[in-house]
N, C-alpha and C positions, 0 to 999 in steps of 0.2 A: 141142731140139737138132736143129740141121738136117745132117742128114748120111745118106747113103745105107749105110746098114752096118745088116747082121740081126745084132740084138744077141742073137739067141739061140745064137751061135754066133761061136765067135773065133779064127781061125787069125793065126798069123803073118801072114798077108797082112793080115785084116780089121784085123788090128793097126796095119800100114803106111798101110793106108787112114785108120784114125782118128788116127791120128801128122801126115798131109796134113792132117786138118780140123784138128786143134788148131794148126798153125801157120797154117794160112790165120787163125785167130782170132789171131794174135799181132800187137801192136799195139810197133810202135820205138818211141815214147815211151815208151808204160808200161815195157816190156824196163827203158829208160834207167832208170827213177825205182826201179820195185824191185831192179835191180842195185845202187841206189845205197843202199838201205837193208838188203839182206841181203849183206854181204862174206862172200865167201867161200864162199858159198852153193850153188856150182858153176855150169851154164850154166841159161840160161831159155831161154826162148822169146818169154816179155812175152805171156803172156794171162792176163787176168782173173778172178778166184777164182771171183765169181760165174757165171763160163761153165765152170769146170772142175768145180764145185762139182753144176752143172743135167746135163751130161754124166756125172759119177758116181751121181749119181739114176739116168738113164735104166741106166747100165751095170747096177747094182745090182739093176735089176727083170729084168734079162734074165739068158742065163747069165755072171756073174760070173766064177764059177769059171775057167770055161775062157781068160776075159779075164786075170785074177790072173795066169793061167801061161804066158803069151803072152811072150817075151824083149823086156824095154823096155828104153830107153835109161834118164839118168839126171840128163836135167834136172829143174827143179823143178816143174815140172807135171805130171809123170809120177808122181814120186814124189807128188806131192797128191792126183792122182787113185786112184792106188791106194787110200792113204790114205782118203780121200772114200769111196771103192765098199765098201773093210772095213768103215768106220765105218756105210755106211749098211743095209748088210744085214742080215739077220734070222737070226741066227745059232741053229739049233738046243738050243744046249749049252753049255757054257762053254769046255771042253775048244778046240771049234771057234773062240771067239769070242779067248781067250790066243792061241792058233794065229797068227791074223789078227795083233791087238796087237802080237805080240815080232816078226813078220815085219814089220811098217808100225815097231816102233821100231830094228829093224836096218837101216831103211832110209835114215832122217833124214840130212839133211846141215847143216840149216841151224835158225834159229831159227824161220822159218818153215811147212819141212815139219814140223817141234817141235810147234809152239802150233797151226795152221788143223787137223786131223785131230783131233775127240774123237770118243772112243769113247763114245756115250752109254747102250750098253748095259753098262756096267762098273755102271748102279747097278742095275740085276736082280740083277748078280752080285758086291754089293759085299762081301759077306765072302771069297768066294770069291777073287776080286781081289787082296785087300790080305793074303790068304796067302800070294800070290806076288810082291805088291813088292818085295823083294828082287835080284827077278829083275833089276829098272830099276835102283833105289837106288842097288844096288852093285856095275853092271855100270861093265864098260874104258872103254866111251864112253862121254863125259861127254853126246853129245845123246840116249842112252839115258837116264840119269840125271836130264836134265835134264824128257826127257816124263815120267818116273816122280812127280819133282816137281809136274809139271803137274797125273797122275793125283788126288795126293794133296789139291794144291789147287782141283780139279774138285768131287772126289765125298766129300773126309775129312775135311773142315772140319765136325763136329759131334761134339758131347761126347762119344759112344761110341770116338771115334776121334783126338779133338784132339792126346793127350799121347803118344799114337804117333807121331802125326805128325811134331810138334817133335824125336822122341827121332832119327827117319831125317833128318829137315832138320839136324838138330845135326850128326849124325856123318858126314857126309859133307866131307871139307876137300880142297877143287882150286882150283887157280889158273886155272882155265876159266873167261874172263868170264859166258859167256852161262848157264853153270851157277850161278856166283855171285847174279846178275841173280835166277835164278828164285828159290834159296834165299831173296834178300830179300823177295821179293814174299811 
């Protein structure tokens, strides 16, 4: 990541300052091509997963935290990078790691911010986890529901957990495409 910003440290400002570099990366065609395949998705900026993705690394090794609680706006690379910096952290606890999760799934707007953010430490904590699906399953938003879906088809596809799965996939009925979509999958 090429940018002038001490990532051990994140005020408002250093915020504004890395908000400048993510858009100097933002590229009008690409903007055009992923506006055209996430409707509704809210505003972008049109930069590249893989540079948002290499910038939540770096954020992740620095303090994060204080990055996390920095006032973002609410495009979709913000919301991915957040996403990205939860996902990639080394979460002490579980307690700490749900915390991250239901904050990055109240966050979603789109099927995108949805699917690019796994949590890959959910399988440390996979009983622990699927104590709390619910939480996703059978919350008001359906792109809440729809990562919880995601969770299950990430980390619960095995025998211990198979006929669980189907019984939350079952009973969930929304006329929400992109919820529907996942249920098939």
């Amino acid at each position: 990541m090429h940018m002038n910003l001490n990532l051990n440290r994140w005020t408002q400002a250093d915020y504004l300052k890395f908000y400048e570099y993510l858009t100097s990366l933002a590229d009008a065609k690409y903007k055009k091509f992923t506006d055209s395949l996430v409707p509704g998705g809210g505003a972008s900026l049109g930069v590249r997963v893989p540079a948002l993705r290499a910038a939540a690394k770096e954020i992740a090794k620095g303090n994060y935290a204080e990055f996390l609680n920095c006032e973002m706006g609410d495009t979709r690379e913000e919301i991915l990078i957040c996403g990205f910096v939860m996902s990639y952290i080394k979460c002490a606890d579980y307690s700490a790691l749900i915390s991250y999760i239901k904050r990055y799934a109240d966050m979603i707007t789109s099927w995108e911010t949805c699917d690019l953010a796994a949590f890959n430490a959910i399988k440390r904590y996979r009983t622990e986890f699927f104590a709390d699906i619910e939480y996703f399953i059978y919350n008001e938003n359906p792109w809440v529901v729809r990562f919880g879906f995601g969770c299950l088809m990430r980390y619960y596809l095995t025998d211990d957990y198979i006929d669980r799965v189907l019984e939350y996939v079952a009973s969930v009925d929304s006329d929400f495409y992109y919820l529907q979509m996942m249920q098939a999958w």
